[in-house]
C-alpha positions, 0 to 999 in steps of 0.5 A, a space after each residue: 500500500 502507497 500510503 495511509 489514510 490515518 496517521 500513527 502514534 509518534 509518525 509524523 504525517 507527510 502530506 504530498 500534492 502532485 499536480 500532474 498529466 495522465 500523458 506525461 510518461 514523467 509523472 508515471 516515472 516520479 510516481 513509481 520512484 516516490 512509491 519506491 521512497 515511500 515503502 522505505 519510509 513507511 516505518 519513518 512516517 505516515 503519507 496522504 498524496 492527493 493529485 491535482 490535475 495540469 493539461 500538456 495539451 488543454 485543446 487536445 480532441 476527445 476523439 483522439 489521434 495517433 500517439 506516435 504520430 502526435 509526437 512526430 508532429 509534436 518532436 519532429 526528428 528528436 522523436 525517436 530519440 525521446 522515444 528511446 529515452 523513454 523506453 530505457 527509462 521504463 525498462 529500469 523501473 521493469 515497464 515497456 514503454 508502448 507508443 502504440 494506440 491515441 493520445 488525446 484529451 485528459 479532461 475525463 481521466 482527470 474528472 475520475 481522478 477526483 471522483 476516485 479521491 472522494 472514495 479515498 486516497 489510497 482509491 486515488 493513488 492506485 487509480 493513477 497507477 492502473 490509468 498510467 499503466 494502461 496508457 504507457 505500457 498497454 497501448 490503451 486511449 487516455 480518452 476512452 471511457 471504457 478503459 477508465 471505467 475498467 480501470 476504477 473498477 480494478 482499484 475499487 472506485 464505485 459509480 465511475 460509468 454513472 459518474 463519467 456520463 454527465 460531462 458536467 460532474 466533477 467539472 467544477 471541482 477539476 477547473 478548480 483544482 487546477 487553479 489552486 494547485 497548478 495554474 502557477 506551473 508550467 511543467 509537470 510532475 510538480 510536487 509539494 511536500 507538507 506545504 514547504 519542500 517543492 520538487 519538480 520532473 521525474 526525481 529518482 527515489 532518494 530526492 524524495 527522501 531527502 524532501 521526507 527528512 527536511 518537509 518533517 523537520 
């Protein structure tokens, strides 16, 4: 388990904000190393994570275009490059990184992330995990309401089809999310730790633990 939902006796509580992208291969990267730092420090301290969302590419369309071609267009001739990068990158943390199926809007993915985090973060937290999964190592759409639903589904998360029908639910509380948590930013994944330690990109195991140690002081 990434985290804890109540705090222990004589443990400190460390309260992390991510603001991130559900298309950001980095924020999956952070994400795995702050997990990695998080099972070493479980005796040390208490965790609560709670996700606020950013958009890479806010006018991105709903329907989707091809991923590969997207960064193509997007990178030109780095995109290879990047894309074996990457690939390195996730075969050290044990993935294969897949470039296959469509990128597009994150609007949804992100309504869901709330909504999971209504039912508890622990709910939340595991959510982003199966979402990246899906996208960055499975071929699967970012935007397609099935894989979401599927995905809550796997971590417990109650209501998400009924939820995701109405466009409007969840909405507000996103749109305000972001202004609170990411509006300031212009990358992601960025983090905040109990309010004072800021980091920010796919930071290896270690810096998060050193921000532990000095967030707890």
């Amino acid at each position: 388990m990434a985290q804890s939902e109540g705090s222990s006796p004589g443990r400190k509580v460390i309260q992390i904000d991510i603001s991130s992208d559900t298309v950001c291969p980095w924020c999956f990267v952070g994400k795995r190393n702050l997990d990695k730092a998080i099972a070493s420090s479980k005796d040390q301290f208490d965790f609560e994570i709670r996700w606020h969302p950013f958009f890479l590419n806010p006018s991105a369309p709903k329907e989707g275009v091809s991923k590969a071609e997207f960064y193509k267009n997007k990178f030109g001739p780095r995109s290879e490059q990047i894309k074996a990068r990457m690939t390195e990158i996730f075969r050290g943390l044990g993935l294969e990184y897949d470039i296959s199926g469509l990128t597009g809007n994150t609007l949804d993915s992100h309504r869901l992330i709330y909504f999971a985090g209504k039912q508890g973060l622990d709910k939340q937290h595991n959510l982003v995990e199966e979402l990246c999964l899906g996208y960055f190592t499975q071929g699967k759409y970012i935007g397609d309401q099935e894989f979401l639903v599927e995905s809550t589904k796997k971590v417990g998360v109650e209501g998400a089809a009924e939820f995701l029908q109405d466009p409007n639910n969840g909405l507000n509380e996103v749109n305000e999310e972001f202004r609170k948590y990411s509006a300031h930013i212009s990358g992601v994944p960025y983090y905040v730790i109990n309010g004072k330690q800021q980091l920010s990109g796919g930071q290896p195991p270690e810096v998060f633990l050193k921000a532990f140690q000095a967030a707890a002081v």
